[in-house]
C-alpha positions as CSV (number, residue, x, y, z in Angstrom):
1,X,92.2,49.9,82.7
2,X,88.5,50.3,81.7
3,X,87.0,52.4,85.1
4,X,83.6,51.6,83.9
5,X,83.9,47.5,83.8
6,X,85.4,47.9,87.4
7,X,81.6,48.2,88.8
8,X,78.6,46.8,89.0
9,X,76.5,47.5,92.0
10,X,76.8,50.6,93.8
11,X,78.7,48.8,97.2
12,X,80.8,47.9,94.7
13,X,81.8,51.3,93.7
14,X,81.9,52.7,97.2
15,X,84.6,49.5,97.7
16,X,86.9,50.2,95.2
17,X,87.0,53.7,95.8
18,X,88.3,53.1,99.0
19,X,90.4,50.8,97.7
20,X,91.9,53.5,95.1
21,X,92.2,56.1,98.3
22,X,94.1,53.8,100.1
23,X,96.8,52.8,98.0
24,X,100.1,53.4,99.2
25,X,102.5,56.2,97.6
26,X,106.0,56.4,97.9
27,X,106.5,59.3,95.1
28,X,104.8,62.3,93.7
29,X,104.2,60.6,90.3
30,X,102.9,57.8,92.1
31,X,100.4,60.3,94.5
32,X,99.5,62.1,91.1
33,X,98.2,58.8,89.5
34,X,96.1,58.1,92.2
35,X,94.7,61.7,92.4
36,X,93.6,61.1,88.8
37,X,92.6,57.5,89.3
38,X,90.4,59.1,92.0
39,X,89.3,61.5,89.8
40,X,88.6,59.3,86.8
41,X,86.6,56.8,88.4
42,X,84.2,59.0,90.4
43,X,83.5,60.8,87.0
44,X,82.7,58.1,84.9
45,X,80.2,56.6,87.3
46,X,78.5,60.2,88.4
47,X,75.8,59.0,86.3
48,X,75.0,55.7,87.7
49,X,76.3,55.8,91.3
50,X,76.5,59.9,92.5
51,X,72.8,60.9,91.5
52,X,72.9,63.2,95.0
53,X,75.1,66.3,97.0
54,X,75.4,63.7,99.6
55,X,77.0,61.1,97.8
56,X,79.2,63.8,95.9
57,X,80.4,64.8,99.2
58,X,80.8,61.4,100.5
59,X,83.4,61.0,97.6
60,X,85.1,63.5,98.9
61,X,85.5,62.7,102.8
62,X,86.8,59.3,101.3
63,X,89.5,61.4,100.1
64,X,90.0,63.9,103.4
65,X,90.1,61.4,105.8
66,X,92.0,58.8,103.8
67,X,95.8,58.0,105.0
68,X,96.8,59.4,101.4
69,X,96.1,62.6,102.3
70,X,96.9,63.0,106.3
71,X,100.6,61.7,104.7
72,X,100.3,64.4,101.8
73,X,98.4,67.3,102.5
74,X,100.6,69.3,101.3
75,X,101.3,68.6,97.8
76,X,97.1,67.1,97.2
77,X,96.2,70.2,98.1
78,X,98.3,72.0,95.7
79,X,97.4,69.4,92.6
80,X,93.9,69.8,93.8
81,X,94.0,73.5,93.8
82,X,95.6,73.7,90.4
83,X,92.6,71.4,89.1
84,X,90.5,74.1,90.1
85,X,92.3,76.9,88.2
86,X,92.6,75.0,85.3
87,X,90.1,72.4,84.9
88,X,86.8,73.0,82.7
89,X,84.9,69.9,82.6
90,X,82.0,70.5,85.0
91,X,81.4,66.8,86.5
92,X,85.5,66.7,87.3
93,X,85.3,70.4,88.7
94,X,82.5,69.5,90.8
95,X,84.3,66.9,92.7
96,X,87.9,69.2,93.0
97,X,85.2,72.1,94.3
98,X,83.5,70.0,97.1
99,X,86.8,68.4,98.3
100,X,88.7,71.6,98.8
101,X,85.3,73.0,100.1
102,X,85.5,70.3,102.8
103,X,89.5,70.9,102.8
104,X,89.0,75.0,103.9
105,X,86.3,74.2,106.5
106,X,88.7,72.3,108.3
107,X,91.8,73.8,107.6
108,X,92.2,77.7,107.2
109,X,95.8,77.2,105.4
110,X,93.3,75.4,102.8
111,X,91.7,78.9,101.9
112,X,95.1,80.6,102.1
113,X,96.8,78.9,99.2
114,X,93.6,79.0,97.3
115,X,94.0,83.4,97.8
116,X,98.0,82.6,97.0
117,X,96.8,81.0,94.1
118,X,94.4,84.0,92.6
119,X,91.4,81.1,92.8
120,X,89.3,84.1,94.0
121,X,88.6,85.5,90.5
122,X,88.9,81.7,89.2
123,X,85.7,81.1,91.5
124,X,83.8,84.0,90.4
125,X,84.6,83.0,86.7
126,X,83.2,79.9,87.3
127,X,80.0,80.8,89.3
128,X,79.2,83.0,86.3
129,X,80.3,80.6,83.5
130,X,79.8,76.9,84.6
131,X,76.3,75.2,84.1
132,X,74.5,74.1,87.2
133,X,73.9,70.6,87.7
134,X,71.2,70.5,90.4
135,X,73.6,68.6,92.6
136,X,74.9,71.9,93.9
137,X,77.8,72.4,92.4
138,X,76.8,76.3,91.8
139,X,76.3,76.3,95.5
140,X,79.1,75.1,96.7
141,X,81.4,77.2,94.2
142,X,79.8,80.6,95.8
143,X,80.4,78.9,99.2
144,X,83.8,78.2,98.5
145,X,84.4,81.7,97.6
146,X,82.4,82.4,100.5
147,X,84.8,80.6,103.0
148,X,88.0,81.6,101.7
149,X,86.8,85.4,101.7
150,X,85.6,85.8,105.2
151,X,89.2,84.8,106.6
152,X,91.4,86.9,104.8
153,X,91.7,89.5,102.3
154,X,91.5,89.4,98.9
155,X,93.6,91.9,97.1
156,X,92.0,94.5,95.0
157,X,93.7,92.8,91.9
158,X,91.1,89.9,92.6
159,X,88.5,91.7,93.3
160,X,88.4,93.2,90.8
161,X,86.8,90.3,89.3
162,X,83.4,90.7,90.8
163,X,82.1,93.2,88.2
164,X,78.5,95.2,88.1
165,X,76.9,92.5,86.2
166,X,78.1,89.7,89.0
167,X,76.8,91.7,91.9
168,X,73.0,91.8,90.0
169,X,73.4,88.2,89.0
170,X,73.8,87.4,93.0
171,X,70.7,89.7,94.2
172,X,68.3,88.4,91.4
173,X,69.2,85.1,92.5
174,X,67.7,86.1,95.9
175,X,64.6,87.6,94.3
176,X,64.1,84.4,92.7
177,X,64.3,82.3,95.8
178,X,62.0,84.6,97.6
179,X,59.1,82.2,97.9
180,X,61.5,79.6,99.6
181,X,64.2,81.5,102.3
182,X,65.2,78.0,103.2
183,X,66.2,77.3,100.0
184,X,69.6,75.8,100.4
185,X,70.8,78.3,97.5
186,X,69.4,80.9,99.5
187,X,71.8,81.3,102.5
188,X,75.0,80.9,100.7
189,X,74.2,83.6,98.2
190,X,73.3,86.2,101.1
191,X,76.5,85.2,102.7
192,X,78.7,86.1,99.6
193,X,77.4,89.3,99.1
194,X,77.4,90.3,102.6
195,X,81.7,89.3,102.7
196,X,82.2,90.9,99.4
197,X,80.6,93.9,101.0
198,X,83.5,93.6,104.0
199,X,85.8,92.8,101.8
200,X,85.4,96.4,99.6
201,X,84.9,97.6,103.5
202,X,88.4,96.7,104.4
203,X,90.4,97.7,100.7
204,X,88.6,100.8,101.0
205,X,91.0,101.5,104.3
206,X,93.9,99.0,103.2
207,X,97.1,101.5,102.1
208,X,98.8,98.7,100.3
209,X,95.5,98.6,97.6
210,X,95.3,102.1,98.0
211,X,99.2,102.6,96.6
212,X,98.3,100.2,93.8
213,X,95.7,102.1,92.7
214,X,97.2,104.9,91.8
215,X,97.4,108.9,93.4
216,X,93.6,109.8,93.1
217,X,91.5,106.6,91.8
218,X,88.9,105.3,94.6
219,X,88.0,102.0,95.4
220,X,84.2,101.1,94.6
221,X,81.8,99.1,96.7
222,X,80.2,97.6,93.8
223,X,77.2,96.4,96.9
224,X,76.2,99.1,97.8
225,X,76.6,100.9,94.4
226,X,74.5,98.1,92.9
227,X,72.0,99.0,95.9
228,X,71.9,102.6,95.1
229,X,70.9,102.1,91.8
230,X,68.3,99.3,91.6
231,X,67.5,99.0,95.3
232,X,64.0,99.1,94.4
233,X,63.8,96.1,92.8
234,X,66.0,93.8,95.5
235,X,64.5,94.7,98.7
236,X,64.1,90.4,98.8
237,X,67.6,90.6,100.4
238,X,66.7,93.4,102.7
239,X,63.9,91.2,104.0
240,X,66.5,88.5,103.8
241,X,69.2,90.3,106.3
242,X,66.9,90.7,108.6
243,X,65.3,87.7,109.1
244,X,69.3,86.2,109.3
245,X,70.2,88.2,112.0
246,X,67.4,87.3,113.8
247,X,68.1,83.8,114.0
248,X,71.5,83.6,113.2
249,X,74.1,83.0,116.9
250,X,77.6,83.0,114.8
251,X,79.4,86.1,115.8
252,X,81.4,86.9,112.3
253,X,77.9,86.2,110.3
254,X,76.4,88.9,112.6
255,X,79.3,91.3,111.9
256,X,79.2,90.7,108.3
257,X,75.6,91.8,108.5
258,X,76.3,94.6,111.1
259,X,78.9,96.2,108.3
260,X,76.4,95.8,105.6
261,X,74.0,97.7,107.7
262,X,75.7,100.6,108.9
263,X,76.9,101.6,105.2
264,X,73.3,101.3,104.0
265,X,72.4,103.4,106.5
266,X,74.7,105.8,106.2
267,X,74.7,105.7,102.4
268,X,71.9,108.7,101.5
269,X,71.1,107.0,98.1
270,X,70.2,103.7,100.0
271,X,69.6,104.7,104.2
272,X,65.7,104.1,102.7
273,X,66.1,100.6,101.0
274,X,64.4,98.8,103.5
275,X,60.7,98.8,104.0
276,X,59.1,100.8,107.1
277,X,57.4,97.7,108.6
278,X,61.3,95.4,108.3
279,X,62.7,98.3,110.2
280,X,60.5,97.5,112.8
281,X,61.3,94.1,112.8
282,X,65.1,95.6,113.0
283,X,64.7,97.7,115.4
284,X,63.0,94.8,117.6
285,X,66.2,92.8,116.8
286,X,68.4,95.6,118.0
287,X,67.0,95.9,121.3
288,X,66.6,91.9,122.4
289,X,70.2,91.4,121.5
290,X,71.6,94.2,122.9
291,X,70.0,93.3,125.9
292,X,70.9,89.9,125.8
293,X,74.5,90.2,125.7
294,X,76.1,89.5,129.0
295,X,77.7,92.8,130.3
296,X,80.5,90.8,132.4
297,X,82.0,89.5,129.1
298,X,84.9,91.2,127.9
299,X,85.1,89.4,124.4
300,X,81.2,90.7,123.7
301,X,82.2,94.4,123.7
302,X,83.1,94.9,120.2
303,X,80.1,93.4,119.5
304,X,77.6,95.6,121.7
305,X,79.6,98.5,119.9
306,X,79.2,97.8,116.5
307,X,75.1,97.0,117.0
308,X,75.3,100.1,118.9
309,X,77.3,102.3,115.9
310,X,74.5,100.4,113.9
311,X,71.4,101.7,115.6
312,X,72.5,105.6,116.1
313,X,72.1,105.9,111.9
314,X,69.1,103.5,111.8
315,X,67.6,106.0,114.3
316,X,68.5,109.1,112.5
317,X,69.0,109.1,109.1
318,X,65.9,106.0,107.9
319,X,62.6,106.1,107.7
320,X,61.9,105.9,111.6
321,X,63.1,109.8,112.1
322,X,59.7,110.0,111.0
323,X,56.3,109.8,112.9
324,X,54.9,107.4,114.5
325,X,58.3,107.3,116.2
326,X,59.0,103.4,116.6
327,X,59.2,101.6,120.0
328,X,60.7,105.4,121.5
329,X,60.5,104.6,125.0
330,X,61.8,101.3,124.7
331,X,64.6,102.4,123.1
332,X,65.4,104.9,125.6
333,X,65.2,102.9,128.5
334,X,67.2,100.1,126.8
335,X,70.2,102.8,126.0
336,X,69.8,104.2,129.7
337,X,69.9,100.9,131.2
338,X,73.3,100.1,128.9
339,X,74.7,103.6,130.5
340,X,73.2,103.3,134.0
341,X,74.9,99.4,134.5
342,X,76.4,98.9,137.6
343,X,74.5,102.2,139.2
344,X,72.7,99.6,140.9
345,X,69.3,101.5,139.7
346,X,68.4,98.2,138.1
347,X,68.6,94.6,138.2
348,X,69.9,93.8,135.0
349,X,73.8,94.4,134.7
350,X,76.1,93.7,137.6
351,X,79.2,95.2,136.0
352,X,79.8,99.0,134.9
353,X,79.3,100.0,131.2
354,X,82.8,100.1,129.2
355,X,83.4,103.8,128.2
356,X,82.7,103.6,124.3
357,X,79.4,101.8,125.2
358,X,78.2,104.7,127.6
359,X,79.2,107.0,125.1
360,X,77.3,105.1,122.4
361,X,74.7,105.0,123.8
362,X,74.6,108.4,124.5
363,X,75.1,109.3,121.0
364,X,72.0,107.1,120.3
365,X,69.9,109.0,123.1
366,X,71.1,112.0,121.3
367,X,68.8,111.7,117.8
368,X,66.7,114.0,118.2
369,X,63.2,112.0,118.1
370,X,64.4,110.2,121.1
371,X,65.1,113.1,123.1
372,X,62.3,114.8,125.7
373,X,62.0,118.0,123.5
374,X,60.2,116.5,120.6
375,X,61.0,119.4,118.3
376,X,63.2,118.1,115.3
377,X,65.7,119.8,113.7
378,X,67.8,119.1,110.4
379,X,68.8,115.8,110.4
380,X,72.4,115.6,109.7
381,X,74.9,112.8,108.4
382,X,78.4,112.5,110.1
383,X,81.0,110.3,111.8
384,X,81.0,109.9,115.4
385,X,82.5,113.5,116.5
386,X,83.7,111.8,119.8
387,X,85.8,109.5,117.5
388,X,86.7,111.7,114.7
389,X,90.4,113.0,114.5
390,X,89.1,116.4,112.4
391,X,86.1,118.4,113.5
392,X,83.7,117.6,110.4
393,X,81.5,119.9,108.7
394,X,77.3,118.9,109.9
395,X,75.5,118.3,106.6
396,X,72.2,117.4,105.7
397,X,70.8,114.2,105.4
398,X,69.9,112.3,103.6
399,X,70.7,113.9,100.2
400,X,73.5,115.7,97.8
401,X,75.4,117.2,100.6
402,X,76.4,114.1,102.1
403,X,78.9,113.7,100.2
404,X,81.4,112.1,102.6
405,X,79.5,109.2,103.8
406,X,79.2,107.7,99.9
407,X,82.9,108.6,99.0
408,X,83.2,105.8,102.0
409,X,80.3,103.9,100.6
410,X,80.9,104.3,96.3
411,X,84.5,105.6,96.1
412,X,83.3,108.7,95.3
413,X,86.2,111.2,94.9
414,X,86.5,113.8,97.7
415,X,89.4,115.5,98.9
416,X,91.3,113.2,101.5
417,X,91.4,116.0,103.9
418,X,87.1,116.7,104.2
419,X,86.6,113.3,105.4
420,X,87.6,111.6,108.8
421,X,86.4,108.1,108.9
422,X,87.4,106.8,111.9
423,X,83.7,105.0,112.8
424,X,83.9,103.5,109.5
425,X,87.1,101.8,110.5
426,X,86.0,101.1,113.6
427,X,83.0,99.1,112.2
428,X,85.1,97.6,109.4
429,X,88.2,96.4,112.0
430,X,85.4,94.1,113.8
431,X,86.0,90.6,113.4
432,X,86.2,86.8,114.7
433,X,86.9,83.9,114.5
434,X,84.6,81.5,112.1
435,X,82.2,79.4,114.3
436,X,82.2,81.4,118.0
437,X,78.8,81.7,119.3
438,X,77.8,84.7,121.2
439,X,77.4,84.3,124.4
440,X,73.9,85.2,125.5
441,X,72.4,86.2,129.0
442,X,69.9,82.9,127.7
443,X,72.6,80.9,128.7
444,X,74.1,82.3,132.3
445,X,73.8,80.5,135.0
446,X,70.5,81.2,137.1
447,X,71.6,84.6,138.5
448,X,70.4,85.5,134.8
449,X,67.5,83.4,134.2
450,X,65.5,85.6,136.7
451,X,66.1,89.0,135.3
452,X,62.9,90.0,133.3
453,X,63.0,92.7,130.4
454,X,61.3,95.5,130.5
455,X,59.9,95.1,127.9
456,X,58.5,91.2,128.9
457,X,54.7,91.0,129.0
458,X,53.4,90.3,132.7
């Protein structure tokens, strides 16, 4: 059957490719002809009838919501992720991408059989190799790897893929798009970067990797590495992370950018990446949604921790230790008010603070610019000593002797026994579900809507 004779006006094609979608199948041979009928006949007339990302995707949903696959999803999805690991020819591997991009946003056991499958290193081989097509097929490849990555873990095996070379190809990427931040390239690469980050995060404390790496080897955070060595020249992304989490509501996408944060900050070759004037613009961040997280809701507490695990080494160990000292007196009412909730000495919070947030915030109140004696001694780089198991040795910061913060960070070998990283695993266990909004004060009923900020003009 000659595919191309088939058509001739472009309702015609969108008709017989619901036509080849809805074909009944009895057998596996006879759902495997289809698949490749499907296949066939969307590739042949790319040229003439697929000229956007819209009408790519629209081949796809044919597929998804079709009565061939709600019968089969099973077995499609498995011929479809085997196209993916072995097929090369770019206009076919576009349309096998976008479907099982659609596929894993709407169902997570999508993006488990693709990590069964080792498509993990398959994607990032393909996002290095394959030739972009304007039609975002490069896009929707990093997305894919994107999606599948921030539900599960990818074994260090697969990781493995995403070498030094991969992790500078993403950034400069980012410095490229930094006229245009709404660039549609422009989000998803951010996102990748900032879940390959969790993912190292999470091998780093994973005993099963650990055991396969062998008695004394150290897993790398090629990020943050890739940071510590050419930071100077990527500080497009920093001004990128910020600007996300200042518009972005998604819970996990916060998280992933919470994560980044803290190792940056407590990384001493790269607590200084970002420039003075964005840590402003942080630190501004910091306080409105910290105070706009509703303190009678349970589910934001690991939240409110990890921003507030965040802002203790933003405070100490970056550039706003320094003088002028940033927003001080905002910041010390803010953390009062979160340990004072439910004294009744303010309006704000009608419930009592959670014991790790008092204690937080204490620790944040406890760097030494913020304190009433404005004397400064050493600053000093360490875990949480309220959380450590081991008392840990104070050492200076930021510079050579803080050692145990990049062995976290880098995989730099120190003894097991110097280093207690309990607040890293704390910040690295945080985690939801894809697609939870936080809940804002914003959006409480009226009792709410009345309470003013301090920190409210008039």
């Amino acid at each position: 059957m000659d595919l191309e004779e088939l058509v001739d006006t472009e309702e015609h094609f969108w008709d017989e490719l619901d036509d080849i979608v809805s074909t009944p199948c009895r057998t596996n041979d006879r759902i495997d002809d289809t698949l490749r009928t499907w296949l066939s006949f969307i590739t042949v007339h790319r040229e003439t009838y697929l000229l956007s990302e819209q009408a790519i995707v629209r081949c796809s949903t044919a597929l998804f919501h079709s009565d061939l696959f709600n019968r089969n999803e099973q077995y499609i999805r498995h011929q479809l992720v085997y196209s993916l690991l072995q097929e090369d020819e770019a206009h076919s591997l576009h349309f096998v991408v976008a479907f099982l991009l659609l596929d894993g946003q709407q169902h997570e056991q999508a993006l488990a059989l693709l990590n069964t499958e080792g498509a993990f290193s398959r994607l990032v081989h393909l996002f290095r190799n394959s030739v972009d097509d304007n039609l975002g097929l490069h896009r929707q490849i990093i997305e894919l790897l994107y999606e599948m990555s921030r539900v599960q873990q990818i074994s260090w095996n697969e990781l493995n893929a995403v070498d030094d070379p991969f992790l500078i190809y993403l950034f400069e990427i980012i410095e490229g798009l930094s006229n245009d931040v709404y660039d549609p390239y422009h989000s998803p690469v951010i996102r990748a970067i900032l879940v390959l980050n969790e993912q190292y995060m999470v091998c780093a404390h994973d005993p099963n990797d650990k055991r396969n790496l062998g008695a004394g080897a150290n897993i790398t955070n090629r990020v943050i590495k890739t940071l510590s060595i050419h930071g100077a020249i990527f500080r497009t992304f920093g001004e990128s992370i910020i600007l996300l989490l200042n518009r972005e509501s998604e819970t996990s996408l916060q998280l992933l950018i919470l994560k980044f944060l803290y190792l940056v900050f407590t990384t001493p070759s790269t607590c200084e990446f970002f420039y003075t004037n964005d840590l402003y613009v942080l630190t501004d961040i910091l306080i409105r949604n910290l105070l706009d997280l509703p303190s009678d809701t349970p589910a934001t507490a690991p939240l409110r921790h990890t921003y507030l695990r965040v802002l203790h080494p933003l405070l100490a160990y970056t550039q706003l230790r320094h003088s002028p000292h940033y927003k001080r007196e905002e910041l010390r009412s803010m953390l009062s008010m979160l340990m004072d909730a439910g004294s009744g000495s303010n309006g704000r919070h009608f419930e009592a603070p959670d014991p790790t947030t008092a204690r937080l915030a204490t620790r944040c109140l406890g760097v030494a610019w913020l304190k009433d004696e404005m004397q400064i001694p050493k600053i000093s780089i360490q875990v949480d000593s309220a959380e450590a198991v081991d008392d840990l040795p104070t050492v200076d910061a930021p510079g050579e002797g803080s050692r145990l913060v990049a062995h976290k960070a880098l995989g730099i070998s120190l003894p097991e026994a110097q280093d207690s990283n309990v607040t890293v695993i704390e910040v690295t266990s945080q985690s939801e579900k894809p697609g939870v909004i936080t809940p804002s004060r914003a959006n409480k009923p009226s009792r709410w809507k009345h309470q003013k900020s301090p920190f409210e003009d008039g």
